[in-house]
C-alpha positions in Angstrom: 0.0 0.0 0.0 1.3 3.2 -1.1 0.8 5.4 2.3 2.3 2.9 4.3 5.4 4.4 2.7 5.4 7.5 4.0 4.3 6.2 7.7 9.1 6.3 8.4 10.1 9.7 9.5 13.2 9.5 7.8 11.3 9.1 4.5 9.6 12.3 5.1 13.1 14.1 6.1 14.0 12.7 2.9 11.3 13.9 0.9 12.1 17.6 2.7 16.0 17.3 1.6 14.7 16.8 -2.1 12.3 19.0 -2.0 14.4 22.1 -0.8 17.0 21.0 -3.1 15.1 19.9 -6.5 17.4 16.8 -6.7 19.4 15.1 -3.9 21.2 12.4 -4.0 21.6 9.6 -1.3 25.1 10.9 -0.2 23.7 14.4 -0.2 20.8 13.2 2.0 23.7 11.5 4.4 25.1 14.9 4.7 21.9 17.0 5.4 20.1 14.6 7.7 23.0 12.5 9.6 22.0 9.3 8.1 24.2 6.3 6.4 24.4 6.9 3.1 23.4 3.5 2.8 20.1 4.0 4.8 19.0 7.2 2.9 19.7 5.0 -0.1 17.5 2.5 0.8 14.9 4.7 2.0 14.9 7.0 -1.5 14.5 3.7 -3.0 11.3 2.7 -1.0 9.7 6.3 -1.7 10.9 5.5 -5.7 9.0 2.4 -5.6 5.8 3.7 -4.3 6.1 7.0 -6.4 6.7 9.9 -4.1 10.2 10.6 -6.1 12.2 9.1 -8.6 15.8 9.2 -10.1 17.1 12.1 -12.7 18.4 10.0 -15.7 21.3 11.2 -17.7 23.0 12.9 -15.0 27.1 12.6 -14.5 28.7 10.5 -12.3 28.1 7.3 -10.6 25.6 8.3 -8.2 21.8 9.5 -9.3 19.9 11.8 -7.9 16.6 11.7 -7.2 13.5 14.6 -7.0 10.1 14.7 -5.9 7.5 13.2 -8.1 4.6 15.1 -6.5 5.0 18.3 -4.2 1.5 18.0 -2.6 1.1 16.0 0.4 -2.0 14.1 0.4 -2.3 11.5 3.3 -6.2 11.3 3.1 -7.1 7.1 3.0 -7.5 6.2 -0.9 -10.6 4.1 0.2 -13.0 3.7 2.9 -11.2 -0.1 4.4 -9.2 -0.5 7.5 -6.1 -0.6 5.8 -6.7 2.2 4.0 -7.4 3.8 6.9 -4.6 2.6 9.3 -1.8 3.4 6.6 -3.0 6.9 6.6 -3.0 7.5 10.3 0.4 6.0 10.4 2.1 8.2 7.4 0.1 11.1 9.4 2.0 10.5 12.7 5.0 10.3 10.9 4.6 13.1 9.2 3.7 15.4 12.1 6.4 13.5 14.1 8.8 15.4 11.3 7.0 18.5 11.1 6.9 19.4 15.3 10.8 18.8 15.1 10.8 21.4 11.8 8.7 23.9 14.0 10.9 23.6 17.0 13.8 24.1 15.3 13.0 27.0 13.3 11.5 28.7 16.5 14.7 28.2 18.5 16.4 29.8 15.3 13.8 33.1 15.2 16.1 34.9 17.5 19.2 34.8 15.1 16.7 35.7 11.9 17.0 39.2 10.7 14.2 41.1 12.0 12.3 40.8 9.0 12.3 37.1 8.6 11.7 37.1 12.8 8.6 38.9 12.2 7.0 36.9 9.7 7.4 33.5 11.4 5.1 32.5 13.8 3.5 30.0 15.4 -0.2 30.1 16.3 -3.9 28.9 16.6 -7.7 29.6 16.4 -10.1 27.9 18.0 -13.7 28.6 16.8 -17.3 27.1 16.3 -17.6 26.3 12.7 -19.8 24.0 10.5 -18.0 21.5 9.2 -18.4 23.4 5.1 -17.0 26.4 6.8 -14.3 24.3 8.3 -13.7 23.0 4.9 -13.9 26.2 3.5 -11.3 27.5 6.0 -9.1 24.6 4.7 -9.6 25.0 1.1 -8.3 29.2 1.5 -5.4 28.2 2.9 -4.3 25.5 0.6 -5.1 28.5 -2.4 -2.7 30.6 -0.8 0.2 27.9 -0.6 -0.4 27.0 -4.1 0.0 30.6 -5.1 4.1 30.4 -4.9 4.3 26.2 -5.6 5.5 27.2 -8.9 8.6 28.9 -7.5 9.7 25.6 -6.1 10.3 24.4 -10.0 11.4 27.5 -11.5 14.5 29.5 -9.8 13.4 32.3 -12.3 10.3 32.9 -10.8 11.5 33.5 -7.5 11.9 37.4 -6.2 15.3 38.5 -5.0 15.5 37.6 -1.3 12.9 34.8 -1.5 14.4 32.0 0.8 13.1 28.6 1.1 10.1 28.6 4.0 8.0 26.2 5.1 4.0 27.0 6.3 2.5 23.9 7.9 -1.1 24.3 9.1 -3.9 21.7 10.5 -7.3 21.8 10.8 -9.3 19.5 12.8 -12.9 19.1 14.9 -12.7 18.6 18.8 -14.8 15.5 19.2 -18.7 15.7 19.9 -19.2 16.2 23.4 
């Protein structure tokens, strides 16, 4: 199943490393992350075989690299079974496993940002009584925004001077019914 894939945190520190990158190979990935080359290989590999990246052909040298197949990160269950259902909650964990250690290490780094870059990260909530279309709604505005600058992640040229890579992770979710 494809989402069980994505349910190592490693494979998702991967999937940053070529994502920030455009192409990465597995001895980059060792350098960035801390990891045996041999590891990262293995684990590129797994992501290659279930289609969340794959290898840059006719490149030089001995050793490929490989870049994301997909930027969007979907971990919604493909189907309404168990499995289906079980793989996603596990790539989810995973994933937020990865992204709380992203959050806390780019707060502890606010302090040596220039003050512009201090100022525009932040960390935050809302809690609020919605319906669950206006939750959905709420959703579907942020995920317009992100998509506005995705295009910048392909194309260097489209990026203004002093863009830097940033990350914006957001959740929403219902409290259960009381």
């Amino acid at each position: 199943m494809r989402l069980r894939a994505l349910a190592h945190p490693l494979r998702w520190r991967l999937m940053h490393v070529v994502n920030s990158e455009g192409t990465a190979t597995a001895t980059r990935c060792s350098q960035v992350l801390g990891e045996s080359v041999a590891s990262c290989a293995y684990h590129l590999g797994i992501l290659g075989k279930y289609g969340y990246v794959e290898q840059v052909r006719d490149t030089p040298g001995r050793e490929r690299p490989w870049r994301a197949i997909d930027r969007r990160q979907d971990l919604s269950p493909p189907g309404p079974g168990i499995d289906d259902a079980l793989a996603s909650e596990a790539a989810t964990e995973a994933f937020l496993d990865v992204e709380l250690e992203q959050i806390k290490a780019g707060q502890r780094r606010k302090s040596a940002e220039p003050p512009e870059w201090a100022a525009a990260t932040a960390v935050g909530g809302s809690t609020m009584w919605v319906t669950a279309d206006e939750l959905r709604e709420i959703k579907d505005e942020l995920l317009g925004m992100l998509e506005r600058y995705q295009d910048r992640s392909d194309d260097a040229e489209l990026r203004p001077p002093g863009a830097r890579l940033s990350r914006v992770f957001f959740s929403t979710s219902a409290w259960p019914q009381p």
